[in-house]
C-alpha positions, 0 to 999 in steps of 0.5 A, a space after each residue: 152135047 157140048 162134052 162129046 164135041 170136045 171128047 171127039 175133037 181130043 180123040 181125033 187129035 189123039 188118034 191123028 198124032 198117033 198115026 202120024 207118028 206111027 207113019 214117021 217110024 216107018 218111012 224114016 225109022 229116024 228116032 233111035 230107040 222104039 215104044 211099043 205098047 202092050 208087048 206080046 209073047 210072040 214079040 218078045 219071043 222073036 226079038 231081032 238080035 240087033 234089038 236091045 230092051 232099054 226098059 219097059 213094064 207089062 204096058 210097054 217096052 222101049 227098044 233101041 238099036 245100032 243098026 237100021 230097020 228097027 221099026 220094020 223088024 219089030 212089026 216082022 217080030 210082032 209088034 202091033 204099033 211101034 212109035 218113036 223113042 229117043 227123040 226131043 220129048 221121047 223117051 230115051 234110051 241109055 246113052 250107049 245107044 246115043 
């Protein structure tokens, strides 16, 4: 029983920081690049022009931009979570995006 206690107390904690993050991203859209896990077709298909891929893999794709709204246009494009990126302990993006 013990182990549930602390799997739940770490899943709380995990889910809290990512909705957290996630709600920063869009009031703020403050971090200059942006995480998105598990990219779909359709985002990929629909990219916002200003977006540029600094990376990613078939889990993730980091984007990051010059202009406002990146996070609002990746949700627009079909992202289903966007997190920050660029930022203190973030991943970052290239230094022409800085």
């Amino acid at each position: 029983m013990r182990r549930w206690n602390i799997f739940s107390i770490i899943s709380v904690i995990a889910a809290v920081w990512l909705a957290l993050s996630a709600s920063v991203m869009w009031a703020t859209d403050a971090a200059p690049g942006a995480l998105v896990f598990f990219p779909s077709d359709q985002l990929m298909s629909n990219l916002p022009d200003d977006a540029a891929v600094t990376g990613g893999s078939q889990i993730m794709v980091t984007f990051a931009s010059t202009e406002p709204h990146l996070t609002r246009k990746l949700y627009a494009a079909g992202a289903w979570l966007v997190l920050p990126a660029g930022l203190t302990g973030c991943l970052k993006p290239p230094s022409a995006f800085r």
